[in-house]
N, C-alpha and C positions, 0 to 999 in steps of 0.2 A: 410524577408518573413516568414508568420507561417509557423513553422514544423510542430505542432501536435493540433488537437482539444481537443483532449481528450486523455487521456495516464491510463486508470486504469491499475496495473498490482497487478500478484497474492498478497496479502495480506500477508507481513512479512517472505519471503521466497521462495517465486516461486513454491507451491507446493500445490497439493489434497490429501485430505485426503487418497484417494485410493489408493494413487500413494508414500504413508511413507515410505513404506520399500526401495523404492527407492531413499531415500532423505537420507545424512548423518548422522546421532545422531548429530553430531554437529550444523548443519542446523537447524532441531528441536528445540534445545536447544534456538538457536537464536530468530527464530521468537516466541516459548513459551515467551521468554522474552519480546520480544517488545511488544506483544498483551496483554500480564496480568500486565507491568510493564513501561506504555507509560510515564510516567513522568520521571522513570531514564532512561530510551533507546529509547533516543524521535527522530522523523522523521527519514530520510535516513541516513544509516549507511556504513562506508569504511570497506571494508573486508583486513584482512592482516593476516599474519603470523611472530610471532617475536619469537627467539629460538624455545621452543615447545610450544606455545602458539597458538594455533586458533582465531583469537579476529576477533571481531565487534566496530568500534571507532561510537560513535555520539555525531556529534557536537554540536547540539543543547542542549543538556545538558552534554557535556564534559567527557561522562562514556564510560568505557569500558568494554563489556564483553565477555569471554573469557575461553576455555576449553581448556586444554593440553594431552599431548599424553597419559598422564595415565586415562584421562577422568574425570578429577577435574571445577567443573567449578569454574570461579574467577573475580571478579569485580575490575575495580578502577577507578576513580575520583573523582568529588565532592562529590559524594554521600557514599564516603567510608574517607571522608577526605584526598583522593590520598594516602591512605597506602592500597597497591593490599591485595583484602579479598579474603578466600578463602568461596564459598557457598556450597561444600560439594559435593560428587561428583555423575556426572551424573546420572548413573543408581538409583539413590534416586528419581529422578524426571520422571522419564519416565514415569510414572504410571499416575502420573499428564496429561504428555503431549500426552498422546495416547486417555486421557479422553479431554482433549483439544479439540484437532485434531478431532475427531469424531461430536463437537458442529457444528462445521462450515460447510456454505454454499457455492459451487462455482458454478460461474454463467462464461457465455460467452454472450459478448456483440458485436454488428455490430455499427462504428460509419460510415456515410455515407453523405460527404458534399454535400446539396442538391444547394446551392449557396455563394458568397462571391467572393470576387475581391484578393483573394488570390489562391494558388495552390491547387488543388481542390484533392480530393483521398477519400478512404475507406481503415478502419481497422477493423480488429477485434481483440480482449482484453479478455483476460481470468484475472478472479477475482474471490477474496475470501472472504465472507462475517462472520464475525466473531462478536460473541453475546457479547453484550456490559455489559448484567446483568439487563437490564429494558425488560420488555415482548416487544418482536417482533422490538427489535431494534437491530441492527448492523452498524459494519462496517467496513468500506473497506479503501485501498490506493490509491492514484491517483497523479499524477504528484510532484515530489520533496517529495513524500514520507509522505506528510500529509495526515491525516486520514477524512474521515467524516462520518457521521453518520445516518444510512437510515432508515427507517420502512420497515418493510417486512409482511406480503403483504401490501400495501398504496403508496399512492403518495408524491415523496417528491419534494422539490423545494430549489433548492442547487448555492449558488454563491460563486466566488471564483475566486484568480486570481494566477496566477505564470509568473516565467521570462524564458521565453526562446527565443532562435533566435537573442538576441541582442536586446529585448523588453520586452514587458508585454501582458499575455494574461487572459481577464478575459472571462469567462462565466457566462449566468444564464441556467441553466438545470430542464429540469422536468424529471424526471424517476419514472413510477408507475411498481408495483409488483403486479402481478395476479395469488395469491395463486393457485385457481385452474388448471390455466392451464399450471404454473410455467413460465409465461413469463415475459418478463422485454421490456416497453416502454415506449419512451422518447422522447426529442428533445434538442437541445441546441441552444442558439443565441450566439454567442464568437465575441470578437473585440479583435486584435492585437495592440499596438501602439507601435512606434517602437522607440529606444532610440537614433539611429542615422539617421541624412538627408538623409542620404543614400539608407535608406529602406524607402517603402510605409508605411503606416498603413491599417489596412485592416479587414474588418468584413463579418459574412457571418452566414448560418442556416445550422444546420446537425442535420438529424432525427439518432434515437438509438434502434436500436431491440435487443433482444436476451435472454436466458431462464436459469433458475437456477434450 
């Protein structure tokens, strides 16, 4: 049975800009990296701690990054030839990431199933829009932690699939941004299929509100 339509969650961290001081320096540290450094700390990351180490593991490109109790950040895997590097330590960066943190936009979104032959519900999703370096584009994460990439204000048209529930779920989405009134409207068409007999398959329409 589908679990989710739609799963955007905050952008690289779980956090607003307004809301930093409340978030760890180590936190920081992380999502600064994955948003400025998406090809060595690519999609969803495993959080651990090994001795004094803070780390971030990502699988999809095999690196780790990682700050320790004296506040050193440090990388390794392929991208270091797997000899752990040291990048010098945190408070060197901060300046960076406070000028970061300040770029980005966060929005909240209503997703709201209007039909479909699956279990039917409303979410709401908070999300972080984050400047990609092309005028008025951004963007954001969404289910398994891959990114995509919006126009702000404009209409974009967005497809995509991921696995969950024991199947596959794709969408095709429209979501427009209206600069002036800072809203965000949408709708989605999604089909489930499902990888065992067991389950139905199942498809359905949910509209999308909400304001940035």
């Amino acid at each position: 049975m589908r679990s989710l339509t739609i799963h955007f969650v905050i952008l690289l961290g779980l956090f607003f800009p307004a809301l930093a001081s409340a978030v760890t320096p180590d936190a920081r540290v992380f999502a600064y990296g994955e948003a400025n450094y998406p090809t060595i700390f690519t999609g969803s990351a495993t959080a651990g701690q090994y001795l004094h180490y803070n780390y971030r593991y990502y699988p999809a490109s095999g690196n780790y990054l990682a700050v320790d109790t004296d506040g050193v950040i440090w990388i390794l895997g392929p991208y270091t030839d797997n000899v752990i590097t040291s990048v010098g330590p945190m408070e060197s960066l901060l300046g960076y990431i406070t000028a970061w943190e300040a770029t980005t936009v966060p929005y909240t979104i209503t997703v709201q199933d209007d039909f479909g032959n699956c279990t039917l519900y409303s979410s709401n999703f908070d999300g972080l829009l984050t400047p990609t370096g092309q005028a008025n584009t951004y963007t954001t994460v969404f289910v398994g932690g891959a990114a995509i990439t919006l126009t702000v204000p404009g209409s974009n048209v967005l497809n995509f699939s991921y696995a969950e529930g024991g199947g596959t779920s794709s969408e095709q989405m429209q979501l427009t941004f209206d600069s002036q009134s800072r809203s965000i409207t949408g709708s989605t068409d999604w089909t489930f299929t499902s990888s065992s007999t067991q389950t139905n398959n199942c498809s359905g329409h949910s509209t999308i509100s909400g304001s940035w």
